[in-house]
C-alpha positions in Angstrom: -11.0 -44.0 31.0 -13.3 -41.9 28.7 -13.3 -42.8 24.9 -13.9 -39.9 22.6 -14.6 -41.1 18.9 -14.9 -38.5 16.1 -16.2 -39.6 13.0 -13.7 -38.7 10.2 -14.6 -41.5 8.3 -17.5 -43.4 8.1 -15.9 -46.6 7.1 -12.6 -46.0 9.3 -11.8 -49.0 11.4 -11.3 -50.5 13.8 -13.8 -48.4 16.0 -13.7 -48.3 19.9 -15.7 -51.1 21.5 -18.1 -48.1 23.1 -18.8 -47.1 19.5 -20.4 -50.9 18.7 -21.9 -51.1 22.0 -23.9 -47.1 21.0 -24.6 -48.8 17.9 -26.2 -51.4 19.2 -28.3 -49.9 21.9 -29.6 -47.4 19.4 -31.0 -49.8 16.9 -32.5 -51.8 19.2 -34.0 -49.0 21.7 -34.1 -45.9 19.5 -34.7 -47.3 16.1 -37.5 -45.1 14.7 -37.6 -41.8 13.0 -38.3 -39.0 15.3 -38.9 -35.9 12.5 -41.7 -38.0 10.7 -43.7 -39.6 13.8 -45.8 -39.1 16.7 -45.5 -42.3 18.5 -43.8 -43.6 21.6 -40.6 -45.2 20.1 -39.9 -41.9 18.0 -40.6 -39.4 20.4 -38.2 -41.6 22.8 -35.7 -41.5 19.9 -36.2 -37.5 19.2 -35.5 -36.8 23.3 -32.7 -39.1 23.0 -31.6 -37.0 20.2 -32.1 -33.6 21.9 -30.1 -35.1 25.4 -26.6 -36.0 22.9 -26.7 -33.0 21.2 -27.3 -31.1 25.0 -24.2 -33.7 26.3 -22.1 -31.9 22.7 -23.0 -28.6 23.2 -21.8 -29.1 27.0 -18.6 -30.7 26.1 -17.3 -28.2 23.6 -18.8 -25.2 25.5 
């Protein structure tokens, strides 16, 4: 089964296991800041970035 989490509150708990795990794998694999670099870490982070919102856009049509 799917889990869909909506952030309607940022300090709502508990969250979704998936939620930790995204969490997780984003600060360790992502964690740089695409809008303000050039390197190899943020331009990972800024396709990542582009894919979700692509996945969003998708999923609500």
């Amino acid at each position: 089964m799917k889990e869909f989490y909506f952030d309607n509150a940022a300090t709502s708990s508990p969250k979704p296991e998936s939620v930790y795990e995204a969490v997780e794998l984003a600060i360790k694999k992502y964690n740089a800041n695409p809008g303000r670099a050039g390197h190899k870490k943020a331009i990972e982070a800024g396709r990542k970035i582009f894919e979700v919102r692509e996945k969003i856009a998708k999923f609500f049509n």
